[in-house]
C-alpha positions as CSV (number, residue, x, y, z in Angstrom):
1,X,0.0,0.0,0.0
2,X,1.4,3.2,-1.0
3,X,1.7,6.1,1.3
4,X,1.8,10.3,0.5
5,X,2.6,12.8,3.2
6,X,1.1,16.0,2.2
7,X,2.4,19.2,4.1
8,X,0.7,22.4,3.9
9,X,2.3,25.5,5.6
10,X,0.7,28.8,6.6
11,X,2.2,31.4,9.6
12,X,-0.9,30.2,11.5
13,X,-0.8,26.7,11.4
14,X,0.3,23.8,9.9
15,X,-1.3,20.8,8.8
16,X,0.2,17.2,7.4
17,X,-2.5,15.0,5.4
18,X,-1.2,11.0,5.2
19,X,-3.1,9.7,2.2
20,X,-3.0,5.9,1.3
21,X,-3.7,4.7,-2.3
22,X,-4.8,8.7,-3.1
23,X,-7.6,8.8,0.3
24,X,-7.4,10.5,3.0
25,X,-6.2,8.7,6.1
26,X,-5.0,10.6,9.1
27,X,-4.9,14.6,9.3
28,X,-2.8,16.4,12.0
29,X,-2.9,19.9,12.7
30,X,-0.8,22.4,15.0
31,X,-1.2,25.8,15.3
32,X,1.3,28.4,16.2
33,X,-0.3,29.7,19.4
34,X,-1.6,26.1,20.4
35,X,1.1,23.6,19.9
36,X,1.2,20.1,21.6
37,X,2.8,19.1,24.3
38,X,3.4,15.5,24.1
39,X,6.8,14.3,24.3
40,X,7.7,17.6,26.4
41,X,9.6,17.4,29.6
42,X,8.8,19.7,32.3
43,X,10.8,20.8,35.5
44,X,7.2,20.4,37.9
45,X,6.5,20.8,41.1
46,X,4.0,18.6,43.2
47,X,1.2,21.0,44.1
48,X,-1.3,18.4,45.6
49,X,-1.3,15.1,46.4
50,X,-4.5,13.1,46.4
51,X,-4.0,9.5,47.8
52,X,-7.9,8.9,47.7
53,X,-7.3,8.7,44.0
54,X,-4.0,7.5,44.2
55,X,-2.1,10.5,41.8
56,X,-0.8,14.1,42.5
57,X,-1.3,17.3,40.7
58,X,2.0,18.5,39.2
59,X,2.5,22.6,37.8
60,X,4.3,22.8,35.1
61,X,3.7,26.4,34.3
62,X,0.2,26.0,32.0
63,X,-3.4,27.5,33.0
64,X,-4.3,24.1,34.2
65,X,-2.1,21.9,36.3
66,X,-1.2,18.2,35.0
67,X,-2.1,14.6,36.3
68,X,0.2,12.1,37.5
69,X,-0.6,8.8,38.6
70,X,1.1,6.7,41.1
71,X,1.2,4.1,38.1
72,X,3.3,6.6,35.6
73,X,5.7,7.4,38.5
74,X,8.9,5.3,38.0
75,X,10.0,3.2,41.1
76,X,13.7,2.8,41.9
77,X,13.4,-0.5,43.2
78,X,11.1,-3.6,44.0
79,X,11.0,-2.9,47.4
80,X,9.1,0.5,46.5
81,X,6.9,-1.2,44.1
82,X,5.3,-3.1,47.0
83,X,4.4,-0.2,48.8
84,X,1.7,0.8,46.3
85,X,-0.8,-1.9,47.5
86,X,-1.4,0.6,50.7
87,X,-4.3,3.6,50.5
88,X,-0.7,5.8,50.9
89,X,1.0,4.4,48.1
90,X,1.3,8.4,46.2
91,X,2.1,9.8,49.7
92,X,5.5,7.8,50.1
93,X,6.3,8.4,46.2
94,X,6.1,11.8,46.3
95,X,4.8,15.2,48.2
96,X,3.6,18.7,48.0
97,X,6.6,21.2,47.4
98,X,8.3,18.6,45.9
99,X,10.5,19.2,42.3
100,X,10.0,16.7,39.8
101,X,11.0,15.7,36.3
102,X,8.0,15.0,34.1
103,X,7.2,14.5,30.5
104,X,3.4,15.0,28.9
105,X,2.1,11.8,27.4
106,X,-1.2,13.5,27.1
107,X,-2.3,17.1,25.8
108,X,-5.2,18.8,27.8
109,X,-8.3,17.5,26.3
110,X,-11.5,19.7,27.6
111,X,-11.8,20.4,30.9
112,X,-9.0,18.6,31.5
113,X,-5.3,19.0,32.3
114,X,-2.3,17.5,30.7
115,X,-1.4,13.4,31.4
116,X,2.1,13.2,32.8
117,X,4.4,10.4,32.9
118,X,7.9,10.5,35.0
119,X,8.8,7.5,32.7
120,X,10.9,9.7,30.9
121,X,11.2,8.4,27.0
122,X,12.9,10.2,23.8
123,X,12.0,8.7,20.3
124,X,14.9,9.9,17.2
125,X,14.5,7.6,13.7
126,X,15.5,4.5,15.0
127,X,15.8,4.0,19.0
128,X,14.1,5.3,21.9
129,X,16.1,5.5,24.9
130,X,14.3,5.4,28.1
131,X,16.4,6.8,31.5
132,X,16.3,4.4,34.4
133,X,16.1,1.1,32.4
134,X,18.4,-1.3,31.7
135,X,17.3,-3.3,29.0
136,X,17.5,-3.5,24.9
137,X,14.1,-4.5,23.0
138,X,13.1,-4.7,19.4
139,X,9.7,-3.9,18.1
140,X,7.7,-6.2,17.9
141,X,6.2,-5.5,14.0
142,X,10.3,-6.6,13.2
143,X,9.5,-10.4,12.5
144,X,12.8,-12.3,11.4
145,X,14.6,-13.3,14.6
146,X,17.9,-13.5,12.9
147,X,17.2,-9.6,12.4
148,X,16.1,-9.0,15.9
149,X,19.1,-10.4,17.1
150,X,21.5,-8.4,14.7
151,X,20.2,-5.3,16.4
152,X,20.0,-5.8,20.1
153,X,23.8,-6.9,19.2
154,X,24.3,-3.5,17.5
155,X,23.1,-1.8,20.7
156,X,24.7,-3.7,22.8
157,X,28.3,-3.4,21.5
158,X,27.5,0.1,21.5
159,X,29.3,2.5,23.7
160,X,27.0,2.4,27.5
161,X,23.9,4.6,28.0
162,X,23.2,5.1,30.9
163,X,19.1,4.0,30.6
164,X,17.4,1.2,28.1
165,X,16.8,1.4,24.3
166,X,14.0,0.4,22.6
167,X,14.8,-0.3,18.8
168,X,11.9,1.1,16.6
169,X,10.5,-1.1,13.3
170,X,12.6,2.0,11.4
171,X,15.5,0.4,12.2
172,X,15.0,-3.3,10.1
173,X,17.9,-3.9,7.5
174,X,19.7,-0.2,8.9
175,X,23.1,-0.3,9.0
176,X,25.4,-0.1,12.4
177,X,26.9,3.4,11.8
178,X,23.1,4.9,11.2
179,X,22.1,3.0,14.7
180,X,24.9,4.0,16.4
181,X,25.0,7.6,15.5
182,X,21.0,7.4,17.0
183,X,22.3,6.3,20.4
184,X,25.0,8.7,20.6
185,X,22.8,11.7,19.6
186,X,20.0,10.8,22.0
187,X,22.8,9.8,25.3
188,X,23.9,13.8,24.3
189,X,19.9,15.2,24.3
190,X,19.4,13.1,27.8
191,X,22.7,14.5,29.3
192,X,21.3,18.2,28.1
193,X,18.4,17.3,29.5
194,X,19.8,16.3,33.1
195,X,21.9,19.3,33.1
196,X,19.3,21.7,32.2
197,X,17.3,20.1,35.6
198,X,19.9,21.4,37.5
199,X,20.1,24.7,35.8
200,X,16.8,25.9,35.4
201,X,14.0,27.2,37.5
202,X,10.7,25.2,38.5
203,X,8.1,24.8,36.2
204,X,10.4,25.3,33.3
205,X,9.9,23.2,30.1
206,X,13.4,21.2,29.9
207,X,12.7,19.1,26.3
208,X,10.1,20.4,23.8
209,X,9.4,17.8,20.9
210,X,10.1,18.0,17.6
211,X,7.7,20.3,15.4
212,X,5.0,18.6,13.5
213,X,6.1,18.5,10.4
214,X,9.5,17.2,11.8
215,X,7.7,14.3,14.1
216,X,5.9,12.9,10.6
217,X,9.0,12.6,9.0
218,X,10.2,11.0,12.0
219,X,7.7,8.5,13.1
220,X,5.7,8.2,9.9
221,X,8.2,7.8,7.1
222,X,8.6,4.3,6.1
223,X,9.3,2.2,3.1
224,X,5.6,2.6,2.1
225,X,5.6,6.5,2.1
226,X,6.4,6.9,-2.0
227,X,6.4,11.1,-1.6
228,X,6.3,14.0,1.0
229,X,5.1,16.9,-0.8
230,X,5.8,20.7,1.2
231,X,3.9,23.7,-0.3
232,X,6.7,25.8,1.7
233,X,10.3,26.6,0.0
234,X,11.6,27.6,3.5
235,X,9.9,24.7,5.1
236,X,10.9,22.4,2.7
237,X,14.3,23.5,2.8
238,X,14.1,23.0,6.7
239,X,13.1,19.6,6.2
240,X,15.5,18.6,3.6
241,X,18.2,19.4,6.0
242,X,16.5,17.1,9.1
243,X,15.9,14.5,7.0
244,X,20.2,14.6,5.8
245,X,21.3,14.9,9.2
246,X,18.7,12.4,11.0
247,X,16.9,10.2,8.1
248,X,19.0,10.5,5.1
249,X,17.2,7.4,3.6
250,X,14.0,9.7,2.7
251,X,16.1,12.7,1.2
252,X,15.5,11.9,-2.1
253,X,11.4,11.5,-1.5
254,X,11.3,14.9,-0.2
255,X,9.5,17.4,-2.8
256,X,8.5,21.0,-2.8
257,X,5.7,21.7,-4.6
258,X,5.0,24.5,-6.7
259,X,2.0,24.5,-8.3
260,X,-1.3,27.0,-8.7
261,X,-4.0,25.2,-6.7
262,X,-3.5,24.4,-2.9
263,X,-2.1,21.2,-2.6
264,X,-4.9,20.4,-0.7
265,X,-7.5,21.2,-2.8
266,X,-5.2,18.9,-5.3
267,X,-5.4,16.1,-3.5
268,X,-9.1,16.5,-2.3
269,X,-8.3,16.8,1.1
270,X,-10.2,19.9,2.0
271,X,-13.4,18.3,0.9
272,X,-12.5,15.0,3.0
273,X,-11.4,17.6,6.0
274,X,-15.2,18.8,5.5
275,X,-17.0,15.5,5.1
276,X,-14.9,14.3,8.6
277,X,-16.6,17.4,10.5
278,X,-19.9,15.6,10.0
279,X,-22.0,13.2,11.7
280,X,-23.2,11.1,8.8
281,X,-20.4,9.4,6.9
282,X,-21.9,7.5,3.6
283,X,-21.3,3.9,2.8
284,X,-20.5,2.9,-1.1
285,X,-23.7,0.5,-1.0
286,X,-26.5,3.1,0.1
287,X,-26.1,2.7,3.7
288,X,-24.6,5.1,6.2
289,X,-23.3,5.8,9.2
290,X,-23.7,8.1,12.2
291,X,-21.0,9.2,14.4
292,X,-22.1,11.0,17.9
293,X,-19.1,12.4,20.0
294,X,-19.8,13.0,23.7
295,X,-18.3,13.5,27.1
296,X,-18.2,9.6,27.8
297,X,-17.6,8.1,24.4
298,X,-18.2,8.2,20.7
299,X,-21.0,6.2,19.4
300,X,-21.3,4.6,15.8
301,X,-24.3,3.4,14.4
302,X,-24.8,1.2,10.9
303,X,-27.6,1.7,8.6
304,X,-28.7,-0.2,5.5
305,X,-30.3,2.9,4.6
306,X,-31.0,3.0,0.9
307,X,-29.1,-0.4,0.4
308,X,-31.8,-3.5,0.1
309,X,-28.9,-5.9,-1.5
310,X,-29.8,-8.5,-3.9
311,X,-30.8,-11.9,-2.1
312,X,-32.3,-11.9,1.9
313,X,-32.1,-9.4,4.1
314,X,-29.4,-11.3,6.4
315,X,-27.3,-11.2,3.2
316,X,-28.0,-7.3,3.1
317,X,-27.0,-6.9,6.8
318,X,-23.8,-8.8,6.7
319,X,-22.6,-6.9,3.6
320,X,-23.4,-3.6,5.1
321,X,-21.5,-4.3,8.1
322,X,-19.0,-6.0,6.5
323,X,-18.5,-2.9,4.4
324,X,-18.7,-0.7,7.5
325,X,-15.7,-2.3,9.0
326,X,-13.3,-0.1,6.8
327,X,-15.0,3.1,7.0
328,X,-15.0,3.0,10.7
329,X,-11.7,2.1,11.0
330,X,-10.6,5.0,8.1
331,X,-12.9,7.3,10.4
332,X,-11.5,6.8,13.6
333,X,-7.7,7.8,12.3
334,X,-9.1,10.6,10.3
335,X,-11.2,12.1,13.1
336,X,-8.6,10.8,16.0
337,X,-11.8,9.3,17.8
338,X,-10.2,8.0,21.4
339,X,-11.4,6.9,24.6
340,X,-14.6,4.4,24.7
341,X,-16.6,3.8,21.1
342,X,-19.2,1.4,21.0
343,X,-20.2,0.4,17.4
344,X,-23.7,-0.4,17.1
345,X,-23.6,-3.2,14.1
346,X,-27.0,-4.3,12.6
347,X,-28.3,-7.9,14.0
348,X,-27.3,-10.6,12.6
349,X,-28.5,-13.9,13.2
350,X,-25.3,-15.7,11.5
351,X,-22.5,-16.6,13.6
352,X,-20.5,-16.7,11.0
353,X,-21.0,-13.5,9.9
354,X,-20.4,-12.0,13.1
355,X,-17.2,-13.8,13.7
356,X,-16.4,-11.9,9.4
357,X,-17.5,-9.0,10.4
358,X,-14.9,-8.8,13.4
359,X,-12.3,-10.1,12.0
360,X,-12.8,-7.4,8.9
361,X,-13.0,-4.8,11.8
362,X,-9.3,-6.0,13.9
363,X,-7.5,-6.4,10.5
364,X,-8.7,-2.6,9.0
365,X,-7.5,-1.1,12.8
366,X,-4.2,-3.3,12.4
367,X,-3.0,0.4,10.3
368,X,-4.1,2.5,13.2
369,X,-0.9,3.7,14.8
370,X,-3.0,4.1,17.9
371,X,-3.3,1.5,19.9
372,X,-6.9,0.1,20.3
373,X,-8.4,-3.0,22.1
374,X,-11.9,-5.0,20.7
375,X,-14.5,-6.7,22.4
376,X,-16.9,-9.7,20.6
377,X,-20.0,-8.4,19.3
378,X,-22.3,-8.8,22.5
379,X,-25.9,-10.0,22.5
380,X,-26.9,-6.6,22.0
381,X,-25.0,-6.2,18.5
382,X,-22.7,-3.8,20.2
383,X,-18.7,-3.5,19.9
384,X,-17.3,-1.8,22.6
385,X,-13.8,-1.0,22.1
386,X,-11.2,1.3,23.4
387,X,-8.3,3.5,21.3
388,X,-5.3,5.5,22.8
389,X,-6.0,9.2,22.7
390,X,-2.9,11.7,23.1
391,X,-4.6,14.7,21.8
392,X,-7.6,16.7,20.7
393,X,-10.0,15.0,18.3
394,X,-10.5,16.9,14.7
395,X,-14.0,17.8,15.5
396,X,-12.3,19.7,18.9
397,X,-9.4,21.2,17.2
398,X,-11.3,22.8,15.0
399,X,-14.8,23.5,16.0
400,X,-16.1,24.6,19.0
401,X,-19.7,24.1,20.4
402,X,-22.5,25.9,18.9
403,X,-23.5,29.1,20.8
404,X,-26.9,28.8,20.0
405,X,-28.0,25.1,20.7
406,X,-24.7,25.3,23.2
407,X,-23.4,22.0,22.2
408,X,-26.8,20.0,22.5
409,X,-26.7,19.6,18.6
410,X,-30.5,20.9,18.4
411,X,-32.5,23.9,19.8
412,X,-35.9,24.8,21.2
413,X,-38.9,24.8,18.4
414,X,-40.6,27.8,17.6
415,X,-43.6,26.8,19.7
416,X,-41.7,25.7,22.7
417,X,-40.2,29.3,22.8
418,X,-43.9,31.2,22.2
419,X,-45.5,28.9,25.4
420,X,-42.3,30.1,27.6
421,X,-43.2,33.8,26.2
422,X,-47.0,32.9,27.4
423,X,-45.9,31.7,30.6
424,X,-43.3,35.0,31.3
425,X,-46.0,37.5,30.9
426,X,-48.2,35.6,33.2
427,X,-45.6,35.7,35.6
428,X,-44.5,39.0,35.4
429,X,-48.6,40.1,35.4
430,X,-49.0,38.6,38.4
431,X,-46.0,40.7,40.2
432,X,-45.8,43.7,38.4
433,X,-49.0,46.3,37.5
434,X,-47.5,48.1,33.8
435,X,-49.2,49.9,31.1
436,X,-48.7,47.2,28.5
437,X,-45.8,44.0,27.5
438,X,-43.6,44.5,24.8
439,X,-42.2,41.0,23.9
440,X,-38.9,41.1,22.0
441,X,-38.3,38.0,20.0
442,X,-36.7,36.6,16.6
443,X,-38.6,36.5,13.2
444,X,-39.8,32.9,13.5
445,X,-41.2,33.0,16.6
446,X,-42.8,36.2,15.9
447,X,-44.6,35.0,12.8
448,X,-46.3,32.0,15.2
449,X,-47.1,34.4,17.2
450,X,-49.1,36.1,14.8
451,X,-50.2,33.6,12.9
452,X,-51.0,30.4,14.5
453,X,-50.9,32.1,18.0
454,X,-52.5,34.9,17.5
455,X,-55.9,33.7,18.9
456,X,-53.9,32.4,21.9
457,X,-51.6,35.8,22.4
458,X,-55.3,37.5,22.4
459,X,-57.0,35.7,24.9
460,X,-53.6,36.7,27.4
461,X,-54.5,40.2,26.6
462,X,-57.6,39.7,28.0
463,X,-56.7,37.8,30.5
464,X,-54.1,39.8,32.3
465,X,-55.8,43.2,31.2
466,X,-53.0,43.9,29.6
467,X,-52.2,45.3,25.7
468,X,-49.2,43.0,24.5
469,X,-47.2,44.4,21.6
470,X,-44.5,42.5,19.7
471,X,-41.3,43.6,18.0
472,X,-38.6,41.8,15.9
473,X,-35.3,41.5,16.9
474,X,-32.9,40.5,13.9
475,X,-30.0,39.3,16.1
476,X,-32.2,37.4,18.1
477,X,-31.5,33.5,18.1
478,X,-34.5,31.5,17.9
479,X,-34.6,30.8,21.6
480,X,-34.1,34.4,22.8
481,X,-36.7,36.4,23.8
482,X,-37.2,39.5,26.1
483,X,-40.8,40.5,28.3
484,X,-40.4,44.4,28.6
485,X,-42.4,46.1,31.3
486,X,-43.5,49.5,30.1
């Protein structure tokens, strides 16, 4: 499967499309005022310690102060390790006023703060050296064990690090120099790193990761990526000179382009960007689905829709979710869905096609570079399943709720509204004694009122005693309104 790594560059922001056989795939953006912070180490201090939930709040200079878990706090020893079955485990690993060294292994997301780890780890092309270990391992996704021995030989022979590597699939058929020249660089960023702890103040930002367009060619950049395209001459010039220094292998992929349209709008992109942004994603057969995102977790459901197939209807089911296997799995990367998803599949009666249709469903995920974990279909027809989330979902990054329905996703009907008009003026009649009620209200609520209320909005009158006079209010939403004594 061929891969494309689109980059487009503004002052403002940056985005990096990864497109697969010409689609759309996965879409990351960072803007200049909001860049992430995963991968960052931080200088923190231990503002709060919570042992009911067994973690500590940590500043590290943000608006909101991050999490730590007693399970992402690196123990020294054995001995220590055995101390976390007690309520005070958190207590005895750390305090309040304490400095710590941290890194961010998740951004903010909502209300939340930042995720922290103190299991310090720094990725470069081929390694990741992790401080306080003292191990080598190979990637699992590097198969031949005549391969995987070659390199924890490599690493091994290698001048002493003072922590354990982790050999990345990058590294498969790489030659010892390369490999060698990615320890030694990352033993020199950890010894900067130590020395800047002991240098700078608290709360200061010690490592910052790699910029995006930086991290893709980093991480993402394999045999199966054909082209990187940059619409930037200075960024791609930038890049051209990482890639010799770091990953000289994909030099010669590297290509500025140059041409009239937006290299997005080339590729398509901006339309898919569009389409990801909303809740009904259509299948190729006539059916559909609909994505919900909410504070707990993201729900999918499957529709035949307009498809009615070409045999039974269990035929017609299977195919639909068999078909829906991809698209879900293309949807999740594209709109970074994390946390807890539960996929609502039609019924089927078919064992058999249940046990297809999950199968389809782990092998489409097995691109996801998030990690995700799958439970059987239940009785139900639901698939609950979990994936990684680091950072903001598409939809968050760049949308915010509506300020009109605020986030419900639907607002008040234009009779709902009138009846709460009704039911103000009766209040306010009953504690107030004015000449007349001047309602203030949008366009469509004022023509029910005139129209199919009128009757109703004239018996009040009489009612209360009281003229009641209307007026439009153009920048009125359809649930605002106004009761005016005058």
């Amino acid at each position: 499967m061929t891969e494309e790594i689109l980059i487009n560059v503004n002052p403002q922001e940056t985005r990096v499309a990864v497109l697969e056989t010409g689609v759309l795939q996965e879409l990351f953006v960072e803007r200049s005022n909001h860049r992430g912070l995963v991968g960052n180490i931080y200088k923190g201090l231990v503002s709060r310690v919570l042992p009911g939930m067994q973690a500590a709040f940590i500043d590290i200079g943000l608006e909101r102060t991050a999490f730590l878990h007693a399970s992402d706090i690196q123990l020294q020893n054995s001995e220590e390790s055995g101390e976390l079955g007690f309520a005070n485990g958190i207590a005895r690993l750390c305090r309040e006023g304490q400095e710590i060294l941290v890194q961010v292994v998740k951004d903010p997301l909502g209300t939340k703060g930042a995720r922290l780890t103190t299991h310090i780890s720094l990725p470069s092309r081929y390694l990741v050296f992790i401080p306080g270990m003292d191990c080598v391992g190979v990637s699992q996704r590097i198969e031949s064990e005549t391969e995987r021995a070659r390199l924890r030989e490599i690493i091994r022979a290698a001048a002493p690090v003072e922590g354990g590597i982790i050999v990345r699939t990058a590294a498969e058929g790489v030659n010892d120099s390369a490999l060698i020249a990615d320890l030694e660089f990352l033993n020199r960023l950890w010894n900067s790193i130590r020395e800047n702890a002991h240098t700078k103040p608290v709360k200061s930002i010690l490592y910052e990761d790699l910029p995006l367009m930086m991290r893709c060619l980093r991480d993402f950049v394999g045999e199966a990526v054909e082209k990187v395209r940059v619409d930037s001459q200075e960024i791609y010039q930038r890049i051209c000179r990482f890639a010799e220094q770091l990953v000289p292998g994909i030099a010669g992929r590297i290509e500025l382009y140059t041409g009239k349209d937006p290299i997005f709008d080339l590729y398509g992109v901006e339309d898919e960007i569009q389409k990801a942004l909303e809740r009904k994603v259509p299948l190729k057969s006539g059916g559909h689905l609909v994505i919900d995102q909410t504070e707990a977790m993201t729900t999918i459901d499957i529709n035949t829709g307009a498809f009615v197939g070409h045999r039974n209807l269990e035929e017609t089911i299977f195919k639909t979710n068999l078909e829906a296997t991809t698209v879900i799995a293309r949807q999740l990367r594209l709109r970074n869905l994390g946390g807890i998803i539960i996929i609502d599949f039609i019924d089927m009666t078919t064992e058999e096609h249940k046990r297809q249709v999950m199968r389809s469903l782990e092998k489409a995920l097995e691109h996801d570079h998030a990690k995700s974990y799958l439970s059987e279909i239940s009785a139900l027809g639901l698939v609950e399943m979990t994936r990684k989330r680091t950072r903001e979902s598409l939809a968050h990054i760049l949308c915010e709720p509506c300020p009109i329905c605020r986030g419900r996703g639907f607002v008040k009907t234009v009779e709902t509204v009138a009846y709460e008009i009704f039911r103000e003026i009766l209040r306010e009649a009953r504690q107030f004694d004015p000449e007349q009620f001047l309602v203030l209200t949008s366009q469509e609520v004022l023509d029910l009122l005139l129209d199919d209320e009128s009757s109703s909005l004239a018996e009040l009158a009489t009612f209360i005693g009281k003229p009641i006079k209307l007026q439009v209010e153009s920048f009125y939403t359809q649930e605002q309104f106004d009761v005016v004594l005058m």
